[in-house]
BADO-334638 format. One line per field, with one value per residue (C-alpha): residue number from 1; x, y, z. Coordinates in nm, 3 decimals, padded with zeros to 5 digits. Last residue first. Layout:
% BADO-334638
nr (NUM, ...)
xx (X, ...)
yy (Y, ...)
zz (Z, ...)
END
This chain:
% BADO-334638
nr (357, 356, 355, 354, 353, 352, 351, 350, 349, 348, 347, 346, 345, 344, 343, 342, 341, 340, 339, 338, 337, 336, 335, 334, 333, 332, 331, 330, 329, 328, 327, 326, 325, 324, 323, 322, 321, 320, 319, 318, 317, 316, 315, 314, 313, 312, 311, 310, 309, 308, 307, 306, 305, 304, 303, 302, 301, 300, 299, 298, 297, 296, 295, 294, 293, 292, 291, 290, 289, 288, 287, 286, 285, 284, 283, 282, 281, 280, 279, 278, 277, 276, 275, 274, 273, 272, 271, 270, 269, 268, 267, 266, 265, 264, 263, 262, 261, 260, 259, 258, 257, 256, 255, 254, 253, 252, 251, 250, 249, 248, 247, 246, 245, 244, 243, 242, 241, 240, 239, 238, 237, 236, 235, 234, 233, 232, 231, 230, 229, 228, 227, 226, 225, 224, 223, 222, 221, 220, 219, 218, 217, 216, 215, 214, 213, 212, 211, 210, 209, 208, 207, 206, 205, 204, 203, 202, 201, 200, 199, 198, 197, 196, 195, 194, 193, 192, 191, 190, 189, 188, 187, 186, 185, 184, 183, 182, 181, 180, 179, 178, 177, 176, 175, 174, 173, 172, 171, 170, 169, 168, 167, 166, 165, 164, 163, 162, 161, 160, 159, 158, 157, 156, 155, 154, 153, 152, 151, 150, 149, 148, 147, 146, 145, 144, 143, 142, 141, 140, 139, 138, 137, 136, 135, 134, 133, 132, 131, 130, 129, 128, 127, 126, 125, 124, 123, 122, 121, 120, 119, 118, 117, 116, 115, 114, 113, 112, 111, 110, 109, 108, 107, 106, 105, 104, 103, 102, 101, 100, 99, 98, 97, 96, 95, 94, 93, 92, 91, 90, 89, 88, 87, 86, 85, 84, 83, 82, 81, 80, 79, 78, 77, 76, 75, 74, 73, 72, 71, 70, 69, 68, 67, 66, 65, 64, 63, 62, 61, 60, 59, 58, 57, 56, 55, 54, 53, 52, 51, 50, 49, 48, 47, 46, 45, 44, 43, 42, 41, 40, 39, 38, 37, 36, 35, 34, 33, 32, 31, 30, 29, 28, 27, 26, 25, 24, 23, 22, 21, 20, 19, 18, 17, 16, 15, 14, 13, 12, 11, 10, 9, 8, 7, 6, 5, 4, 3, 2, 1)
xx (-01.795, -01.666, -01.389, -01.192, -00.915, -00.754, -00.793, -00.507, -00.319, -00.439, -00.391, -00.555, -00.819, -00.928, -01.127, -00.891, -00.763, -01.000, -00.649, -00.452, -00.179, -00.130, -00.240, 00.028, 00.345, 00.213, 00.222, 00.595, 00.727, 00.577, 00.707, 01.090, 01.089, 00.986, 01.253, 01.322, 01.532, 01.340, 01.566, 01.499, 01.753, 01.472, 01.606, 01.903, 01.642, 01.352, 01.482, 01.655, 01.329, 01.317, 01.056, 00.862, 00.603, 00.524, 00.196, -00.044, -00.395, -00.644, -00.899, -00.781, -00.650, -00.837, -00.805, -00.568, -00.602, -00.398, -00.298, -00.063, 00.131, 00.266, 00.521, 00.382, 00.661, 00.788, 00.439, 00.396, 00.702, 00.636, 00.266, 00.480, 00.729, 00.436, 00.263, 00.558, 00.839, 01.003, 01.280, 01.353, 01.256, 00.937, 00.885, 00.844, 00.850, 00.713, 00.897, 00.737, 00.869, 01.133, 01.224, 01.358, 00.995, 00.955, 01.157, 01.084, 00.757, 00.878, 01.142, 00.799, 00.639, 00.948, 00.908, 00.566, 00.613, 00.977, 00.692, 00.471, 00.697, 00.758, 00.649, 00.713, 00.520, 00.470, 00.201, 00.246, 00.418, 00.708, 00.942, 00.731, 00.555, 00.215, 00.041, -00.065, -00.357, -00.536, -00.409, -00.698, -00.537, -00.746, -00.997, -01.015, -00.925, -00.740, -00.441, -00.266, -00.514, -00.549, -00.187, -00.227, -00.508, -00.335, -00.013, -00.208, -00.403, -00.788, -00.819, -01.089, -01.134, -00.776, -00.729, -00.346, -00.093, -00.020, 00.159, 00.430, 00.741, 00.809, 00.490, 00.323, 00.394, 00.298, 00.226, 00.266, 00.422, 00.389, 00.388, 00.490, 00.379, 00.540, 00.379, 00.463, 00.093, 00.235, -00.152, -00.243, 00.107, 00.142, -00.183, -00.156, 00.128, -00.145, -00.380, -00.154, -00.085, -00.489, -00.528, -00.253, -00.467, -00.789, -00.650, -00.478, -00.790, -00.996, -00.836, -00.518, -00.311, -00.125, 00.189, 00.494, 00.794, 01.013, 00.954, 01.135, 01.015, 01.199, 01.160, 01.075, 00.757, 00.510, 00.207, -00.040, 00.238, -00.050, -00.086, 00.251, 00.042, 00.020, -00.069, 00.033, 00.270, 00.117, 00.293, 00.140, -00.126, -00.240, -00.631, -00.829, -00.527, -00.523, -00.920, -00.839, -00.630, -00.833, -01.143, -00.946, -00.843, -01.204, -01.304, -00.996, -01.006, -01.348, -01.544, -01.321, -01.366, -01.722, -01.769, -01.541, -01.750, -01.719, -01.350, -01.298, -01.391, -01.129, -00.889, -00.924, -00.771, -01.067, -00.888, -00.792, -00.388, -00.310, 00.007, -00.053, 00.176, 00.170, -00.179, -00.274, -00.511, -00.784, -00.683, -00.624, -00.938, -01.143, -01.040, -01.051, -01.458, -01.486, -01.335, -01.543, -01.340, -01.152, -01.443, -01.492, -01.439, -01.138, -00.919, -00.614, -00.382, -00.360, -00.399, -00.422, -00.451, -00.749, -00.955, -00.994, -01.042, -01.203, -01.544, -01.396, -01.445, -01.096, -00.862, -00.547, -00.423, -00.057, 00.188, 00.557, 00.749, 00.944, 00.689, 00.425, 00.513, 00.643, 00.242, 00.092, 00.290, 00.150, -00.186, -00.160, -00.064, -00.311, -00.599, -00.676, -00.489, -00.722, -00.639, -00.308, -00.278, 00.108, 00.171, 00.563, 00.798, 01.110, 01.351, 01.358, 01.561, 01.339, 01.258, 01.606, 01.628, 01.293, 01.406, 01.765, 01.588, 01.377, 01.629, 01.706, 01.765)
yy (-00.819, -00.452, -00.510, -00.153, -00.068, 00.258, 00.606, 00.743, 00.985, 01.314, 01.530, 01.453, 01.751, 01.733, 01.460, 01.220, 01.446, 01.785, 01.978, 01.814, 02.067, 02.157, 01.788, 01.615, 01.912, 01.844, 01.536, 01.462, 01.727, 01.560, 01.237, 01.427, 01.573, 01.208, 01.022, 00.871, 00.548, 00.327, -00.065, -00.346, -00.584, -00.884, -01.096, -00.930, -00.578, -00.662, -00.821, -00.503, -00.289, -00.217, -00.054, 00.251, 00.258, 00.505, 00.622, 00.299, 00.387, 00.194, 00.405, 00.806, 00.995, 01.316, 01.623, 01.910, 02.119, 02.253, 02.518, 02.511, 02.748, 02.844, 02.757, 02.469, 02.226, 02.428, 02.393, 02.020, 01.950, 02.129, 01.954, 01.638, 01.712, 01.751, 01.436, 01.263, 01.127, 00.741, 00.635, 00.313, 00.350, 00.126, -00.218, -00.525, -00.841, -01.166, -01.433, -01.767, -01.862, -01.752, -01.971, -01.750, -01.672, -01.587, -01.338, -01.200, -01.082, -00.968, -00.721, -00.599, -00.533, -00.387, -00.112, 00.008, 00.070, 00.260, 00.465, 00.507, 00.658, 00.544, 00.700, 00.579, 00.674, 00.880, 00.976, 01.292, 01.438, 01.650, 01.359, 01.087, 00.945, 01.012, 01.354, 01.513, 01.280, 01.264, 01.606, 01.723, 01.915, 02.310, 02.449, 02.179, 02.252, 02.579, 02.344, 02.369, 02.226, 01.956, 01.916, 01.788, 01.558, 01.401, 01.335, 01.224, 00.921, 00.919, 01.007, 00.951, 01.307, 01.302, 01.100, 00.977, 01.032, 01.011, 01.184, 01.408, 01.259, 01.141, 00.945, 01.104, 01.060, 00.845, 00.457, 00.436, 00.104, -00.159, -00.552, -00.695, -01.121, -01.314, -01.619, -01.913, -02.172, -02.492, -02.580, -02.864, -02.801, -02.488, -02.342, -02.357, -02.100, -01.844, -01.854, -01.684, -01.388, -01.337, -01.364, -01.088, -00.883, -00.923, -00.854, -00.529, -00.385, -00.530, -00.322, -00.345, -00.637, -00.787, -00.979, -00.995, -00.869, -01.165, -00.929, -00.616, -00.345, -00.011, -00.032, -00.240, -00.370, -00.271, -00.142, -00.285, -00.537, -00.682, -00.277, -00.289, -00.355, -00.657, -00.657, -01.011, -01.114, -01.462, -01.658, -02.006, -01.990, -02.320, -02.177, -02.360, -02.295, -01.919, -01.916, -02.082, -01.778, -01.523, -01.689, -01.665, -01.338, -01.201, -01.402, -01.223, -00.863, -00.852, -01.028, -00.997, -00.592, -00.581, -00.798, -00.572, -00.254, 00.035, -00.113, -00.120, 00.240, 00.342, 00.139, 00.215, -00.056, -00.194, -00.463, -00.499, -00.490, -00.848, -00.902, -01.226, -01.401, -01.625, -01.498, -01.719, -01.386, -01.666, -01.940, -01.640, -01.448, -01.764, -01.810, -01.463, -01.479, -01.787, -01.700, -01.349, -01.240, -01.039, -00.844, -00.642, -00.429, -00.566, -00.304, -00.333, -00.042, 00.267, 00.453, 00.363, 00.638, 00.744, 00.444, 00.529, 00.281, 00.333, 00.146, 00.086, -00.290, -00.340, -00.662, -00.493, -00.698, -00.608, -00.744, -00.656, -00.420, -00.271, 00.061, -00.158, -00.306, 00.034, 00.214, -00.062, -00.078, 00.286, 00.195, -00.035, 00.201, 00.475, 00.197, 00.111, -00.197, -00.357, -00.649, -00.674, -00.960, -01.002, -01.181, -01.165, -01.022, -01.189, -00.926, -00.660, -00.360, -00.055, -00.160, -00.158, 00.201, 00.198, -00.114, 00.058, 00.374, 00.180, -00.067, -00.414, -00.736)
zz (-01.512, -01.715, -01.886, -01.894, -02.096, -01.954, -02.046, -02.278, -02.079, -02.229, -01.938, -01.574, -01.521, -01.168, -01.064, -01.041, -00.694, -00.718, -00.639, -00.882, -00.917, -00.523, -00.469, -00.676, -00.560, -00.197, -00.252, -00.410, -00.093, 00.159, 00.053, -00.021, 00.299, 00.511, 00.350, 00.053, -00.063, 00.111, 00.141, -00.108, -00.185, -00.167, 00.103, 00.312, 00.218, 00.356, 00.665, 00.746, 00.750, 01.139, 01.154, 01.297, 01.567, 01.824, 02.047, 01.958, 01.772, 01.843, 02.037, 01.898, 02.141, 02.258, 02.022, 02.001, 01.703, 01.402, 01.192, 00.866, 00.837, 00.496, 00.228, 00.110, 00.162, 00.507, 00.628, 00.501, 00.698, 01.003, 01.007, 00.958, 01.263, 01.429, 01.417, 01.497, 01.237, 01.292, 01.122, 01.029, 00.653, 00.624, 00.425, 00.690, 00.552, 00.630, 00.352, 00.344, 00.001, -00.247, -00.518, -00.777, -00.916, -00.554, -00.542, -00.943, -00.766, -00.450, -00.602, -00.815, -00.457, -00.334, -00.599, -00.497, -00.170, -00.221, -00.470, -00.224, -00.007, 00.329, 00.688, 01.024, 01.284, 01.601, 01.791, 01.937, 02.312, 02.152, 02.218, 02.284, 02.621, 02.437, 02.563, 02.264, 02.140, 01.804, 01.637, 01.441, 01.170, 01.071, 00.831, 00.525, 00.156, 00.240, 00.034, 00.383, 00.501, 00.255, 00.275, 00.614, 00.597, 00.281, 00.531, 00.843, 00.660, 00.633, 00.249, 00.028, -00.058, -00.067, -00.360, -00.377, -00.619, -00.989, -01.281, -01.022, -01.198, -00.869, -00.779, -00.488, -00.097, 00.176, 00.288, 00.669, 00.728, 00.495, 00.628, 00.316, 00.238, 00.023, -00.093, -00.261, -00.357, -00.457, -00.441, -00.150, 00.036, 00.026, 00.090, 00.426, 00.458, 00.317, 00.619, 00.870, 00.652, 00.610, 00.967, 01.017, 00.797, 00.962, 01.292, 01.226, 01.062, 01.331, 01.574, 01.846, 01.658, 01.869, 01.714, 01.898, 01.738, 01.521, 01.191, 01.348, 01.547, 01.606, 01.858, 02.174, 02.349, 02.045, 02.065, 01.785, 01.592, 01.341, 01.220, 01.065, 00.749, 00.489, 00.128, -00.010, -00.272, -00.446, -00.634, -00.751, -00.987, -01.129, -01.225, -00.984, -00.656, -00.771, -00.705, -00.395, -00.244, -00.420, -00.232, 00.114, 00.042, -00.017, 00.300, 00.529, 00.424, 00.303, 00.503, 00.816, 00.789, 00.745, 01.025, 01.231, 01.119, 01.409, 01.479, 01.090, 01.019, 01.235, 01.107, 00.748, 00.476, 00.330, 00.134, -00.232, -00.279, -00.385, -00.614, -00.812, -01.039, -01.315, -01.457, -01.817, -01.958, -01.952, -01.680, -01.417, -01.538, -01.506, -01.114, -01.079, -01.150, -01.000, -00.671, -00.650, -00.304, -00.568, -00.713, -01.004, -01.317, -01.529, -01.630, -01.898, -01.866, -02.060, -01.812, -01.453, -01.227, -01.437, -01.338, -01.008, -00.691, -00.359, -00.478, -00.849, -00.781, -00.893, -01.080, -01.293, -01.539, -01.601, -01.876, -01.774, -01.961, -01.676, -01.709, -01.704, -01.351, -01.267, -01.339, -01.195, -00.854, -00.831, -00.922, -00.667, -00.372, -00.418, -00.602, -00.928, -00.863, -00.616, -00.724, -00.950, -01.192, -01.335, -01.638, -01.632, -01.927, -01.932, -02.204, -01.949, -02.107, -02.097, -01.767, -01.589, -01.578, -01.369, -01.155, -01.079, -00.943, -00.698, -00.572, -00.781, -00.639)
END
């Protein structure tokens, strides 16, 4: 299976071009997948409510305006634009927000997959990759961790995705259903030719948070907690470039057209950075300092995790193929020219198609 730069030269050349719908496309990591998915030649619906979505990180594809959970609404997509693979992105995604809205949380994440699930099971779809997140681990006993770690999720977030991994198996049997599900780590960076990134008005992740001081955008970084058992005494984590993201999930796709089934995934580059070592980073990327804070620990968030990412690549031949400089770097260069996110001025990318339901 391909790695990131293979896939792109490989595009110009596919000759099997695969119906692909992507919910929650319009998103930071979906629009992403989009843009290689189309880039490969492949023929990409992308499914988004527009809530956290944009439409101008997806030109020139084909939008359909609404819901995932809506299982009759994806259900007649599927059968119309005849879908043969799914990659599902929508989900609320923040943990803090989940832990003051669990409910919220389990409708979304876990109901809205469960109607995707049997909408594909009405139309005859049967591969599905799934959006997962090393949040089902919570602490971890050992690192890095690897697929076979225990599974305690530490806030709703967590939870709600590890329920939606655990419901997919059943499928199976009553629909053929194949899924693959990738458990990302901490999603980062911009794309490499520097045409899309993530909104950081929107943004709860360290990475943003940092450039947007640095940016004079915000005053100062809250560090959550400086007095974890690690190195310099911050949270660590391990964070993978969007693009690495994006890639696997199109390794995924032509998986389980090959048969694949089952597969639980983590997609991270084994090495762990603290919240420091980031601020450095984004410092050395922007060429200035970048000042920060000391706050309390945050409820929910563990003091180190970073993955082992072998699994990923014995089945799909994926491994991240840049590291923590180069993600820093790719943002700051997005933000530092796109400082209003999609509402700066974008070029003339032709706007995408949108179906409004």
């Amino acid at each position: 299976m391909p790695t990131l730069a293979r896939s792109v030269g490989r595009a110009a050349i596919a000759t099997d071009r695969v119906r692909v719908l992507v919910t929650g496309g319009a998103g930071y990591i979906g629009s992403h997948t989009v843009a290689l998915l189309r880039a490969r030649g492949d023929d990409v619906v992308v499914l988004d409510t527009l809530e956290h979505g944009h439409p101008a990180a997806i030109p020139g594809a084909e939008l359909v305006v609404g819901d995932a959970g809506d299982r009759g609404l994806v259900a007649d997509l599927l059968r119309a634009r005849r879908i043969e693979a799914v990659i599902h992105f929508a989900a609320r995604k923040s943990v803090v927000e989940s832990i003051d809205d669990p409910g919220g949380y389990f409708e979304a994440n876990v109901s809205g997959s469960l109607a995707l699930m049997r909408a594909m099971g009405d139309a005859g779809v049967q591969r599905l990759v799934l959006s997962s997140t090393c949040a089902v681990y919570g602490t971890p006993d050992a690192l890095p961790v690897d697929e076979a770690s225990a599974l305690r999720p530490e806030n709703p977030y967590g939870e709600s995705k590890l329920l939606v991994e655990r419901m997919a198996p059943w499928f199976a049997g009553p629909s053929g259903l194949r899924t693959v599900a990738l458990r990302y780590f901490n999603a980062a960076g911009a794309a490499l030719d520097g045409s899309n990134g993530e909104d950081w008005d929107r943004a709860e992740n360290l990475v943003p948070v940092v450039l947007q001081v640095a940016a004079g955008r915000r005053g100062e970084v809250d560090v959550y907690g400086t007095d974890y058992p690690t190195p310099d005494g911050t949270a660590i984590r391990d964070y993978v470039h969007v693009s690495d993201l994006a890639d696997a999930h199109l390794v995924a796709v032509e998986a389980l057209a090959d048969g694949q089934n089952g597969a639980t995934l983590n997609l991270g580059t084994g090495v762990g950075s603290s919240v420091r070592a980031v601020v450095d980073a984004v410092e050395r990327a922007a060429e200035r300092a970048v000042p920060t804070i000391e706050a309390p620990r945050r409820a929910g968030d563990p003091a180190a995790i970073w993955a082992d990412a072998s699994r990923a690549e014995a089945v799909l031949g994926w491994r991240a193929s840049h590291g923590l400089e180069e993600i820093v770097e790719t943002a700051w260069r997005w933000h530092s020219t796109h400082p209003d996110g999609y509402g700066s001025a974008i070029g003339t990318s032709p706007e995408p198609v949108v179906d409004r339901r």
